[in-house]
N, CA, C and O of each residue as an XYZ file, in Angstrom:
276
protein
N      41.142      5.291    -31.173
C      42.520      4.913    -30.968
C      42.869      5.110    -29.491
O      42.429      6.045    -28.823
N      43.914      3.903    -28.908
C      43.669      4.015    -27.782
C      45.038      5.017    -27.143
O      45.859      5.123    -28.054
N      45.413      5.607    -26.142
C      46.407      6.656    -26.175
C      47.763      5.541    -25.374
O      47.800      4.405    -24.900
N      48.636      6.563    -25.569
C      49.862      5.073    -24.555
C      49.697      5.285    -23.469
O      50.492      4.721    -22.717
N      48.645      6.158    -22.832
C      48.521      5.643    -21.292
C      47.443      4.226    -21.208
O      47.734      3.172    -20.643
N      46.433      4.456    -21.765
C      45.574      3.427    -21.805
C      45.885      1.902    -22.284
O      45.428      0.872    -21.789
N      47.020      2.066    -23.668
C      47.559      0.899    -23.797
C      48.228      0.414    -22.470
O      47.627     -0.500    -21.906
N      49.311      0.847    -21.907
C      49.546      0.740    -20.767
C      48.892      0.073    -19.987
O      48.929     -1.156    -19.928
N      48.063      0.970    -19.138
C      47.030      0.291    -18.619
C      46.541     -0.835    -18.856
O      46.541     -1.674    -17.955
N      45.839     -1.229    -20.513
C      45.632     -2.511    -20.886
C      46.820     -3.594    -20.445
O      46.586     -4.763    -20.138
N      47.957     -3.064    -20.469
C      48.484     -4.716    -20.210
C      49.221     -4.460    -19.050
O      50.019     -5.388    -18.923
N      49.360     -3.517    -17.992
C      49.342     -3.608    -16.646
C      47.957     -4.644    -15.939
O      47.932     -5.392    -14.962
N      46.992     -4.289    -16.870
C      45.633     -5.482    -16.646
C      45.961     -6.975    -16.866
O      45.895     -7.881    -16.036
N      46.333     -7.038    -18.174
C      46.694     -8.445    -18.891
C      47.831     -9.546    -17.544
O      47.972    -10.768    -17.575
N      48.329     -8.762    -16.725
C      49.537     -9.074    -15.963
C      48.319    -10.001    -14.983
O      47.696     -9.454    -14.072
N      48.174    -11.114    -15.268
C      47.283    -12.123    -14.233
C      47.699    -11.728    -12.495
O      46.908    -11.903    -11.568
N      48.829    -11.281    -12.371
C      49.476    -11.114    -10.914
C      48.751     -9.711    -10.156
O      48.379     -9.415     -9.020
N      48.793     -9.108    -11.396
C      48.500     -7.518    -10.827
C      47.073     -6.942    -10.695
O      46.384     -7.262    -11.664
N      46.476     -6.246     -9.851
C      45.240     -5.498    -10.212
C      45.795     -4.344     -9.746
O      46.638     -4.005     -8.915
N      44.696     -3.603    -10.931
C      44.435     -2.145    -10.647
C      43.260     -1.801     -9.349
O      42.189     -2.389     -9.499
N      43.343     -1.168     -8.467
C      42.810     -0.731     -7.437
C      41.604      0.277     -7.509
O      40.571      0.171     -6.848
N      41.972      1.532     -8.650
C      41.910      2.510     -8.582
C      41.122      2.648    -10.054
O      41.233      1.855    -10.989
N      40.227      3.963    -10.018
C      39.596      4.276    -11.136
C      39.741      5.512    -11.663
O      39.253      6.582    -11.299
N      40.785      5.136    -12.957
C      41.417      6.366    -13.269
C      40.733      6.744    -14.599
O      39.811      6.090    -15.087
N      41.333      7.999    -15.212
C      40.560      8.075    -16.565
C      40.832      7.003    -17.822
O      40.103      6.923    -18.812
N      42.088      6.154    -17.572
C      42.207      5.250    -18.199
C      41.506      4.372    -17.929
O      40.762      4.244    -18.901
N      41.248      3.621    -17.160
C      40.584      2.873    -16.481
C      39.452      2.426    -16.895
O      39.167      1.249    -17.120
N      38.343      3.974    -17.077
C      37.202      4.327    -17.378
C      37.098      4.375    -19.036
O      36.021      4.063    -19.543
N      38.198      4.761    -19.873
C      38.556      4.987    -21.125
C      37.971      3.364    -22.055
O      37.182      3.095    -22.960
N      39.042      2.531    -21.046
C      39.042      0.995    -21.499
C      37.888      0.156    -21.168
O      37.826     -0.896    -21.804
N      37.118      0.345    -20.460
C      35.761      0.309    -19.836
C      34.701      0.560    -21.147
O      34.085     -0.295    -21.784
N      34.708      1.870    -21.300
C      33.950      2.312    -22.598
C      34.439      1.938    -23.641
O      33.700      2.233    -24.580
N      35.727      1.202    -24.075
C      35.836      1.062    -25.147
C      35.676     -1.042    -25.585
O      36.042     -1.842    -26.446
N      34.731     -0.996    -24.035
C      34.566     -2.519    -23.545
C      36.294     -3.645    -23.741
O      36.469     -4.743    -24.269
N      37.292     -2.657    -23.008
C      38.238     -3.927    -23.466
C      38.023     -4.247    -21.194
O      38.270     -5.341    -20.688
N      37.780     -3.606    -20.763
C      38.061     -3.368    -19.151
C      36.533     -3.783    -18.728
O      35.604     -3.174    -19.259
N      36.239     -4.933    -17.668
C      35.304     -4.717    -17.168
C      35.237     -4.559    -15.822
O      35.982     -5.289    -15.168
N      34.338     -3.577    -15.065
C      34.621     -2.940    -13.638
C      33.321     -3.929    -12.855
O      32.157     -3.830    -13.243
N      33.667     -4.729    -11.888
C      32.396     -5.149    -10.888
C      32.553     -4.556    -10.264
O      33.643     -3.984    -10.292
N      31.433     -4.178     -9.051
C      31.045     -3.346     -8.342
C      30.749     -4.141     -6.960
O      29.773     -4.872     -7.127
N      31.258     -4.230     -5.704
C      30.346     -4.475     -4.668
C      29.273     -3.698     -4.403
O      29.239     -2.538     -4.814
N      28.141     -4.305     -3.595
C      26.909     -3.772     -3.094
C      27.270     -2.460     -2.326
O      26.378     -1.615     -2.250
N      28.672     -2.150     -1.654
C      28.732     -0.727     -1.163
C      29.560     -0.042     -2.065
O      30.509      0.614     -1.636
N      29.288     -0.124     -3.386
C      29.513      0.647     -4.544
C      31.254      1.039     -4.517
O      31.738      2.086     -4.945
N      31.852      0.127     -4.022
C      33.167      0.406     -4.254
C      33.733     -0.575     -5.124
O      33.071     -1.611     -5.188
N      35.025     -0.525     -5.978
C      35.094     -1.208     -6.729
C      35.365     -3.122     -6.352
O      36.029     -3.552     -5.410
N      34.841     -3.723     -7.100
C      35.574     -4.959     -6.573
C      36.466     -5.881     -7.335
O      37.276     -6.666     -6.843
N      36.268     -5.730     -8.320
C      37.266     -6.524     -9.936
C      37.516     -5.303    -10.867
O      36.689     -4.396    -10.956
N      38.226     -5.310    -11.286
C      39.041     -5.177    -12.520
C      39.532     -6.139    -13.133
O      40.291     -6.983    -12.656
N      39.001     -6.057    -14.589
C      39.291     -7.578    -15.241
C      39.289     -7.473    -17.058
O      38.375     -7.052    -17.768
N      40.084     -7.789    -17.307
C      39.957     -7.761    -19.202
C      38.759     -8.417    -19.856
O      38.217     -9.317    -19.216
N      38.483     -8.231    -20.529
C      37.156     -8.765    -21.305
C      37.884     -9.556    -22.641
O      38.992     -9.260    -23.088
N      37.293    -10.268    -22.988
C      37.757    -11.185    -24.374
C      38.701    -10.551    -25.349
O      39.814    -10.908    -25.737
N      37.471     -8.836    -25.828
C      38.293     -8.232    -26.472
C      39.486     -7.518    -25.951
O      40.242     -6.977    -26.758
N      39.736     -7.464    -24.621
C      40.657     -6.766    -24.086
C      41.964     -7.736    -23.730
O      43.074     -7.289    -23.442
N      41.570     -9.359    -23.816
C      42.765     -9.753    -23.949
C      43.216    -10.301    -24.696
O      44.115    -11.109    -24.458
N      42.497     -9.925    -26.531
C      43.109    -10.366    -27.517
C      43.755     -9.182    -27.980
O      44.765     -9.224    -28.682
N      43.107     -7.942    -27.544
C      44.110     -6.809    -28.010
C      45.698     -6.525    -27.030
O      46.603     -5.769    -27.380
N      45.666     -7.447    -25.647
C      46.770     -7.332    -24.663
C      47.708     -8.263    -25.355
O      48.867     -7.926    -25.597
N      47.199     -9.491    -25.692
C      47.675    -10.742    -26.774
C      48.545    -10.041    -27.939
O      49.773     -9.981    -27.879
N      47.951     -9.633    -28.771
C      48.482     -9.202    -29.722
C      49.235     -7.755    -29.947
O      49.689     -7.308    -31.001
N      49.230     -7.125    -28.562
C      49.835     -5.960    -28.616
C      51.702     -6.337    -28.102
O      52.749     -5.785    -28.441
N      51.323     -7.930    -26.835
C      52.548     -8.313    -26.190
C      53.312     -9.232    -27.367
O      54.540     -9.309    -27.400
N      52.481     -9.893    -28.288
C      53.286    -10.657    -29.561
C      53.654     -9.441    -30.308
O      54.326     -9.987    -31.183
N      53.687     -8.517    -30.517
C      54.438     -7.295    -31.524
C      55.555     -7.205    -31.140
O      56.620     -7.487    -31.688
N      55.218     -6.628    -29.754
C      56.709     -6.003    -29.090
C      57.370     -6.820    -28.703
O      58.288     -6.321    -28.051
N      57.431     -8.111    -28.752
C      57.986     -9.380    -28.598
C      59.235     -9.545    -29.912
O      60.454     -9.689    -29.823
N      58.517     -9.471    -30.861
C      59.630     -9.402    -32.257
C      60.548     -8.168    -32.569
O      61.513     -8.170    -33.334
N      60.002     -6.969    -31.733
C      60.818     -5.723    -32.033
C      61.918     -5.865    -31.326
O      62.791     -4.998    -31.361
């Protein structure tokens, strides 16, 4: 289960406008739970942050909920 920082996170991701910069424990959380995928440049700093399929059907369907509430 994912915590409300990490949901968070997930759709601070989902936001096409925005990236995350930074590699936080959420970050890393959503990563392992394959919804987040991290590329890497060759000098090992980060270079993408990006949702994965499953990460933007769970951003999808987390933003259609709170849409009807």
């Amino acid at each position: 289960m994912l915590t409300h920082h990490e949901v968070a996170t997930l759709l601070r991701l989902s936001d096409a406008e925005r990236r995350l910069q930074e590699l936080d424990a959420e970050v890393l959380a959503l990563s392992r739970y394959e919804l987040v995928e991290i590329a890497w440049r060759d000098d090992g700093d980060i270079s993408t942050l990006k949702l994965t399929g499953r990460g933007r059907e769970l951003a999808r369907r987390l933003s259609r909920d709170s849409d009807g509430v």
